[in-house]
LUMDO-910927 format. One line per 5 residues: their letters; for each residue x, y, z of C-alpha. Coordinates in nm, 4 decimals, m for minus. Example, Ala and Ser with C-alpha at 12.3 -4.5 7.8 and 13.67 -1.06 7.14 Angstrom:
<atoms>
as = 1.2300:m0.4500:0.7800; 1.3670:m0.1060:0.7140
</atoms>
This chain:
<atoms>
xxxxx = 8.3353:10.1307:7.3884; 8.2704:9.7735:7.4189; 7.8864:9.6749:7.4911; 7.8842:9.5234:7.8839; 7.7593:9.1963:7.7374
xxxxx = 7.9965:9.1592:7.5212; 8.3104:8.8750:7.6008; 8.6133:8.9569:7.4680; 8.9850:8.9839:7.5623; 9.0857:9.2680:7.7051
xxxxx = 9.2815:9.5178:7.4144; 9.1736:9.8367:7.4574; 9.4008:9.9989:7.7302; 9.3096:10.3777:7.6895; 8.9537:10.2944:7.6899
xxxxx = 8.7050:10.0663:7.9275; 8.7279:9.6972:7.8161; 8.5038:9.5000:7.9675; 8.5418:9.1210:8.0002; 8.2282:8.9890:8.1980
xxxxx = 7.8837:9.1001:8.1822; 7.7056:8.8252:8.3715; 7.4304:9.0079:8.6488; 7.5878:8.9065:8.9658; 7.5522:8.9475:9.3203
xxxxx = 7.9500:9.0171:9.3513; 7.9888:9.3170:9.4907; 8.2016:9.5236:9.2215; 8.5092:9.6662:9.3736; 8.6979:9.8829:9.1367
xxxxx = 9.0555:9.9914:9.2436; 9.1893:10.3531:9.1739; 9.5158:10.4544:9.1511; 9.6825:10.8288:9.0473; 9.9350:10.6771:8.7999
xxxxx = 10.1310:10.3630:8.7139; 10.4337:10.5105:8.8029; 10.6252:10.2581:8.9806; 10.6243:10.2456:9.3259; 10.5508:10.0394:9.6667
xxxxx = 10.1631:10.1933:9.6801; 10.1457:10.0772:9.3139; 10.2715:9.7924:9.3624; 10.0609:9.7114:9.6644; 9.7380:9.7954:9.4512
xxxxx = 9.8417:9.5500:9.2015; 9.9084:9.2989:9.4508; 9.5067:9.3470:9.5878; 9.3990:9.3369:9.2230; 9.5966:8.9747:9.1842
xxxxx = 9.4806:8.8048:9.4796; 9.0685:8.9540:9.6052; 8.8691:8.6435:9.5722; 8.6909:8.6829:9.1897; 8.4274:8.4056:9.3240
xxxxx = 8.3818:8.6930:9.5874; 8.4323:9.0360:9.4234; 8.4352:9.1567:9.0448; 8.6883:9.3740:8.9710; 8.7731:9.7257:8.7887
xxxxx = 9.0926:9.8448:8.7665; 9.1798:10.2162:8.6886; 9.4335:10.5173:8.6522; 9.3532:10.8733:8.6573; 9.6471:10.9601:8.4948
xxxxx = 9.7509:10.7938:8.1349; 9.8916:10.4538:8.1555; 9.9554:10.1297:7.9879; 9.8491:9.8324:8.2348; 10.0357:9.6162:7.9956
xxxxx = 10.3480:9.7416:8.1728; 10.2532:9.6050:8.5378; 10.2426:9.2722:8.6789; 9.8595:9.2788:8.7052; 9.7011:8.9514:8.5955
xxxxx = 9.4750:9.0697:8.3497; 9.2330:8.7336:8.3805; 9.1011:8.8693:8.6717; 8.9409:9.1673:8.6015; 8.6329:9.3205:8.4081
xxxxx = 8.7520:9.5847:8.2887; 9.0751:9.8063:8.2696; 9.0261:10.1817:8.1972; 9.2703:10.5343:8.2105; 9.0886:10.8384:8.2472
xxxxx = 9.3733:11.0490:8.1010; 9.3314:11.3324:8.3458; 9.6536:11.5508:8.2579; 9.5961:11.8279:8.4951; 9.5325:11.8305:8.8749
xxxxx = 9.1080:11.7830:8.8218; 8.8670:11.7007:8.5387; 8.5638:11.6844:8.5448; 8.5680:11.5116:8.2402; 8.7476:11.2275:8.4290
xxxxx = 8.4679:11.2655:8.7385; 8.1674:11.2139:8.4308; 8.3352:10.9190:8.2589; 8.3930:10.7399:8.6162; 8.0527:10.8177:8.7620
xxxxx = 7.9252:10.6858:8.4051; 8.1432:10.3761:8.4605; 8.0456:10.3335:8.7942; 7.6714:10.3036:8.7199; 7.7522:10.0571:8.3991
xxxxx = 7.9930:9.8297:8.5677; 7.7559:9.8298:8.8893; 8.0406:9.9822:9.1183; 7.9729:9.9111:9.4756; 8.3307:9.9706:9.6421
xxxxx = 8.5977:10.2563:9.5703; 8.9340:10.1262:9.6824; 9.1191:10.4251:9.6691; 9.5136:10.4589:9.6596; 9.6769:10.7045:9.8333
xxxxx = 9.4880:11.0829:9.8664; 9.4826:11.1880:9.5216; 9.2088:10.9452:9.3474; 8.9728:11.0186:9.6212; 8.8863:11.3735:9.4807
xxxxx = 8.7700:11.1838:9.1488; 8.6213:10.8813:9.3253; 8.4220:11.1027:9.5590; 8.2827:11.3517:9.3219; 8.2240:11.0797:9.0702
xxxxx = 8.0059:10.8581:9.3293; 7.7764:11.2227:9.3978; 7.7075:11.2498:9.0537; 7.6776:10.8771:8.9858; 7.3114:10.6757:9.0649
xxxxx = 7.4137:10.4084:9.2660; 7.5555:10.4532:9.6229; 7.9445:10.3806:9.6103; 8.1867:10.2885:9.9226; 8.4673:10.4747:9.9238
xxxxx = 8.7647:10.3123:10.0872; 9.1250:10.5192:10.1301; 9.4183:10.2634:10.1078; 9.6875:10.5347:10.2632; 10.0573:10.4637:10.2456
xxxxx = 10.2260:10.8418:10.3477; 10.3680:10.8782:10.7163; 10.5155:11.2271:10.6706; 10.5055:11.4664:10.3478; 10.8230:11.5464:10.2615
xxxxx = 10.7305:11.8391:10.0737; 10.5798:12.1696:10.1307; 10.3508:12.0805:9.8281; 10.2765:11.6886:9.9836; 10.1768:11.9367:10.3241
xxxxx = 9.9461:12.1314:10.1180; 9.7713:11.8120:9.9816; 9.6929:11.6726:10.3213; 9.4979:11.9579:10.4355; 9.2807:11.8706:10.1469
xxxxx = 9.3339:11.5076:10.2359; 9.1315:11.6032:10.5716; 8.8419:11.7502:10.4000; 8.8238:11.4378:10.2085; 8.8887:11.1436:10.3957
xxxxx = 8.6028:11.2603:10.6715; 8.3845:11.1482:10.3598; 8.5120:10.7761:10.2931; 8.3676:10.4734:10.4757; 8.6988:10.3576:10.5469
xxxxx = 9.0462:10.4497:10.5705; 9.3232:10.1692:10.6004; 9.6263:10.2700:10.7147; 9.9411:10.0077:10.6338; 10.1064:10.0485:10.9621
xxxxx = 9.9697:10.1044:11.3799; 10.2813:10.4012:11.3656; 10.1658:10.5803:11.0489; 9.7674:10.5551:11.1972; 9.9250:10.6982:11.5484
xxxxx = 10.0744:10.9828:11.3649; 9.8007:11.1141:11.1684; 9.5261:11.0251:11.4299; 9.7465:11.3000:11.6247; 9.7093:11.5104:11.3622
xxxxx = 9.3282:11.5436:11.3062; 9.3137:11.2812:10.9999; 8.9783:11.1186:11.0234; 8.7680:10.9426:10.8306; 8.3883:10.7419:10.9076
xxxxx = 8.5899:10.4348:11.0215; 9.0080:10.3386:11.0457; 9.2100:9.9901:11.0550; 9.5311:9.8874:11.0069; 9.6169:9.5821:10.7532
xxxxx = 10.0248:9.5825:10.7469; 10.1364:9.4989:10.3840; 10.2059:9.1336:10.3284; 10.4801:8.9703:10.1076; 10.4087:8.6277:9.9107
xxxxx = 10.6915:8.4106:10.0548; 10.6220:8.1511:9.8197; 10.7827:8.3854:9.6029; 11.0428:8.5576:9.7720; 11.2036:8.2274:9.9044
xxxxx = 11.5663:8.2162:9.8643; 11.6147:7.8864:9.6489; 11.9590:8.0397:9.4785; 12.2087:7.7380:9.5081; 12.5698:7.8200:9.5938
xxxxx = 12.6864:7.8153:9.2027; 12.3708:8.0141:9.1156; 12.4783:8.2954:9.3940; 12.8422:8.3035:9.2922; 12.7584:8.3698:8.9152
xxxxx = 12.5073:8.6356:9.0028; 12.7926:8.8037:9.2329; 13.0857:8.7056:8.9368; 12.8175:8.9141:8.6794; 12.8540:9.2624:8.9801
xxxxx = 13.2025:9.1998:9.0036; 13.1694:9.0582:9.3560; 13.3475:8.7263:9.4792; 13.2086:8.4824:9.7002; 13.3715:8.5925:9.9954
xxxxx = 13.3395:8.9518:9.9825; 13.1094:9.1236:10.2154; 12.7827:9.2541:10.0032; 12.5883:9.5231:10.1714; 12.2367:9.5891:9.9330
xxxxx = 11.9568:9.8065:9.9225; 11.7061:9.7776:9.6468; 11.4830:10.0954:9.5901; 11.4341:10.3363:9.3447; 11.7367:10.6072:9.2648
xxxxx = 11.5523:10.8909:9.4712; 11.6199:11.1487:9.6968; 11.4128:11.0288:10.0387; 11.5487:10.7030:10.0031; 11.8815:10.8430:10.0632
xxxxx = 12.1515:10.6266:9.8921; 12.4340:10.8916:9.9826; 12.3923:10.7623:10.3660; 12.4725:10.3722:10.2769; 12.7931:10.5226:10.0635
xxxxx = 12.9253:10.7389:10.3372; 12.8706:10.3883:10.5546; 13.0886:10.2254:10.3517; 13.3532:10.4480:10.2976; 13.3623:10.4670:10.7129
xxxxx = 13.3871:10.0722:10.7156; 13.6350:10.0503:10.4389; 13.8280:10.2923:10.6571; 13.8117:10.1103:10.9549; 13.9423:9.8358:10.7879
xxxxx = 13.6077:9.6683:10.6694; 13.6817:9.5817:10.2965; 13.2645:9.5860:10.2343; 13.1178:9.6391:9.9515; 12.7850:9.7787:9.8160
xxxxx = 12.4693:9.6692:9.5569; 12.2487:9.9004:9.4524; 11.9599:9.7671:9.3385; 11.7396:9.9989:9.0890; 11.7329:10.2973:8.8624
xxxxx = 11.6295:10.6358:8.8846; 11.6748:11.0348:8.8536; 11.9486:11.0209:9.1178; 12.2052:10.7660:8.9546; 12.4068:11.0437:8.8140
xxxxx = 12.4616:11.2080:9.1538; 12.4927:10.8437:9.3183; 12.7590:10.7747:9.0822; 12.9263:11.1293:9.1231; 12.9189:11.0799:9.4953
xxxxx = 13.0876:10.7116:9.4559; 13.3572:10.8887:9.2719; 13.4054:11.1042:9.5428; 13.4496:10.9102:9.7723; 13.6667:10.6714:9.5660
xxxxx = 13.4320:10.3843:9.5839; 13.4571:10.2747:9.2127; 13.5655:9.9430:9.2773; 13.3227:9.8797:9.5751; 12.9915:9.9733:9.4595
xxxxx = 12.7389:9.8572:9.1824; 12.4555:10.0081:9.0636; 12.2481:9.7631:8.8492; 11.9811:9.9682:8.6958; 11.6164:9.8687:8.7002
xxxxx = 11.5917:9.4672:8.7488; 11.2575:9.3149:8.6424; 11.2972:9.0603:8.9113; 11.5318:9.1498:9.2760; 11.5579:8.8372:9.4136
xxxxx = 11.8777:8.6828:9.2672; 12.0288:8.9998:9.3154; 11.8958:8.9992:9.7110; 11.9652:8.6817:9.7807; 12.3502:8.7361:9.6396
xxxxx = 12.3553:8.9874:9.9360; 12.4623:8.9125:10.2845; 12.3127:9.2198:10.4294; 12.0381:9.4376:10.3413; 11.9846:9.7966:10.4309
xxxxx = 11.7228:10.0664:10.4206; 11.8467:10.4138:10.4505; 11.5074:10.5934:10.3757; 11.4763:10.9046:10.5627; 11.0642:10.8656:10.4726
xxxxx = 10.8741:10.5562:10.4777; 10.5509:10.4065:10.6214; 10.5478:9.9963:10.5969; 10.8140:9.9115:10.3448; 10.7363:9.5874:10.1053
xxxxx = 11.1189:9.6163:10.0169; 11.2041:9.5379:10.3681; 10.9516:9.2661:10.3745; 11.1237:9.0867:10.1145; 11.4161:9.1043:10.1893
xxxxx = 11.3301:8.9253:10.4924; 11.1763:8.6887:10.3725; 11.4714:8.5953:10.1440; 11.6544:8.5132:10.4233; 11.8183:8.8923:10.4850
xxxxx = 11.9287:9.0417:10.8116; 11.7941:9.3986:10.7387; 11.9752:9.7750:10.8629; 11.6837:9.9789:10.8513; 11.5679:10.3740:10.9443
xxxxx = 11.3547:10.3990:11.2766; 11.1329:10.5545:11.0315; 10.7322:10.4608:10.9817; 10.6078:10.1443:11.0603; 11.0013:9.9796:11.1070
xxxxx = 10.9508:9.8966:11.4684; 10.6724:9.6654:11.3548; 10.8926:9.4833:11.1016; 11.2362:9.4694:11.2945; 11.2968:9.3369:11.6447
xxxxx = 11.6468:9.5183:11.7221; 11.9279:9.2856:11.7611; 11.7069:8.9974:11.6992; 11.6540:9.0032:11.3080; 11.8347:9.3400:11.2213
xxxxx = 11.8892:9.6845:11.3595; 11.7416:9.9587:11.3491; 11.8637:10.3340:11.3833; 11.7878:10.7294:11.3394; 11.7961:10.8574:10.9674
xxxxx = 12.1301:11.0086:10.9007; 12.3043:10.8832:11.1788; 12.6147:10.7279:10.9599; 12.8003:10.6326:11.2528; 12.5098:10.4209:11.3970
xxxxx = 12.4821:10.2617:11.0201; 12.8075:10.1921:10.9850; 12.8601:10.0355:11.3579; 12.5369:9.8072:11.2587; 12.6984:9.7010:10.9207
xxxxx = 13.0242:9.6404:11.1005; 12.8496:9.4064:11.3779; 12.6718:9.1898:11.0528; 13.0498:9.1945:10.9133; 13.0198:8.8337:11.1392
xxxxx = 12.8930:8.5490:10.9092; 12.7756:8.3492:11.1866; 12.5950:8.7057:11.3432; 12.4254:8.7547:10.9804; 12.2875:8.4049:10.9528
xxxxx = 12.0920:8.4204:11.3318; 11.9339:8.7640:11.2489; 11.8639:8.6426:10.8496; 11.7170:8.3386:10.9529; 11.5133:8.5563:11.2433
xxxxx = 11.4156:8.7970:10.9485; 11.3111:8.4972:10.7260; 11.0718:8.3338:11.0620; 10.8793:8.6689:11.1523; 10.7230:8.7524:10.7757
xxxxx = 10.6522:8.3717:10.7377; 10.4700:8.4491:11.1290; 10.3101:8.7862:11.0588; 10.3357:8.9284:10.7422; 10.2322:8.6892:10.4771
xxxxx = 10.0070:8.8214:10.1146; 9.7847:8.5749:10.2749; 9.7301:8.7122:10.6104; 9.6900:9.1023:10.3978; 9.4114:8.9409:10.1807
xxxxx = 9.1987:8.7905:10.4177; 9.1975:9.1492:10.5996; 9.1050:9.3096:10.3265; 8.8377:9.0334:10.1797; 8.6890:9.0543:10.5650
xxxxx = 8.6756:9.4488:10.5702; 8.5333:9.4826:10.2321; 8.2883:9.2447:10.2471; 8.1489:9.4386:10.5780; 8.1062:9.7443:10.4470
xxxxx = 7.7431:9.6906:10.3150; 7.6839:9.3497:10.4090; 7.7526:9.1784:10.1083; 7.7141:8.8256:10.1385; 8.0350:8.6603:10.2796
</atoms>
């Protein structure tokens, strides 16, 4: 292990590598995550880690479970150190020593948890560690959709009654579990925010037909998408049995799906079924969505679970009327019939009637253009990170 005064690159990923030993009255905010499996919590983490204020905070990033961080997006630059505890079963106290060790060496002041699992680590690590820790839940489950997810949020109650904060993503999802006895010493909500610098829509007409020309798609078919990972509660088979209703109806749409996962082989069984071979693509992972997105004309979200979906967000903000589940936080991000349309999860007809009104290119452009206004109005990275910069910096009066 590198000495703390030591300045170096950072290129030791299964170990602590610290970059920046300078004393400092920064308060040290070190952000936890379970795994670097991908996914919109992860994703959201690394997003926090890429834009909290260095000049403000000094910053630890860290997995319980084994990971490379050279496979995210995280800007490495910014941080002090990078660490993986390698905790392969459920618990270790191995993993609690080494992090309240870590804690006390990196002068932790703030645990930014994500989601429930880390905060068994983070909490026994900051009783065994000397200096007194924050510990701040960033939670991004509505509903478990497992009998095992259940089981964790009973323990989820035990511990979130000991963190300083919890920060829930949307006013629904804090709603819900405030019904339900979750508590913790203090709750917000920060909605997640998109960068719409980023996800701007600057594809020009040539640039939109080749990346439709490379699916297979012409320039004047009708291109439903939905970009998430291939897995079962974001329920692909919903959109296909859409489609195969509007392509009976008369509706020659077609379908993008955007992303990879354990489900492909049944996705692509199911498009066989329903003899939709010619009208669907499946494009495997993409490291970047937006060409692919902004080749769309519609965008939908068939997720039968979700709490504040970043997906959504960008699509948006690339210009998208969305179709999206009256699931989790949706209400907050669609206005019905004003920039998309919302409807119950597994209600195909309701889908397909939705995808059949945004058959319209004139209807499509309103609501896309609607879409595009409201995360430029309300959910901007921007607005997120000065949430989070204002919350965190309260939390033990640390010098704004």
């Amino acid at each position: 292990m590198q000495n703390p005064t030591d300045v170096s690159p950072i290129t030791e990923y299964g170990d602590t590598a610290v970059l920046d030993g300078e004393t400092s009255q920064r308060p040290g905010v070190l952000i936890l995550l379970s795994s670097l499996i991908p996914g919109g919590a992860e994703k959201h983490a690394v997003s926090l880690a890429n834009r909290l204020d260095t000049t403000r905070f000094r910053l630890t990033a860290c997995s319980i479970k084994a990971a490379d961080w050279r496979t995210t997006e995280l800007d490495q630059s910014r941080v002090d150190a990078l660490m993986s505890l390698e905790v392969r079963d459920k618990f270790s106290w191995r993993a609690v020593e080494r992090l309240a060790r870590e804690i006390d060496r990196q002068r932790i002041d703030i645990i930014v948890c994500v989601n429930g699992y880390p905060v068994l680590h983070a909490l026994a690590a900051s009783l065994r560690a000397r200096r007194r820790v924050r510990l701040v839940e960033v939670f991004h489950t509505t509903r478990p959709a497992t009998i095992k997810g259940q089981a964790h949020m009973l323990l989820n109650r035990l511990l979130f009654r000991h963190c300083d904060l919890l920060i829930y993503v949307s006013h629904a999802q804090r709603q819900y579990w405030r019904g339900r006895g979750l508590r913790a010493r203090r709750d917000i909500v920060i909605q997640n925010g998109v960068d719409t610098a980023h996800f701007a829509d600057r594809l020009t007409a040539a640039q939109r037909e080749q990346v439709r020309a490379e699916f297979g798609f012409t320039p004047d078919d009708y291109v439903i998408g939905l970009c998430g990972f291939l897995r079962p509660e974001k329920a692909h088979d919903d959109l296909l049995h859409a489609l195969h209703q509007l392509r009976q109806r008369g509706i020659p749409a077609k379908a993008m799906l955007i992303g990879d996962g354990p489900r492909r082989a049944h996705i692509e069984q199911l498009i066989a079924q329903l003899q939709l071979q010619h009208a669907v693509v499946i494009t495997g992972y993409r490291p970047d969505v937006r060409p692919c997105v902004a080749s769309c004309d519609v965008m939908t979200l068939t997720s039968h679970d979700e709490t504040f979906s970043l997906a959504a967000l960008e699509s948006m903000a690339l210009g998208k009327p969305l179709v999206m589940t009256r699931v989790g936080g949706a209400e907050e991000q669609v206005q019905h019939g004003v920039n998309g349309f919302l409807y119950e999860p597994a209600d195909i007809e309701a889908l397909a009637s939705h995808l059949a009104a945004l058959a319209d290119p004139q209807q499509r452009r309103s609501m896309g253009e609607a879409a595009r206004r409201s995360v430029h109005r309300t959910f901007t990275v921007e607005r997120m990170m000065d949430a989070f910069t204002c919350e965190l910096l309260s939390l033990d009066n640390f010098p704004a």
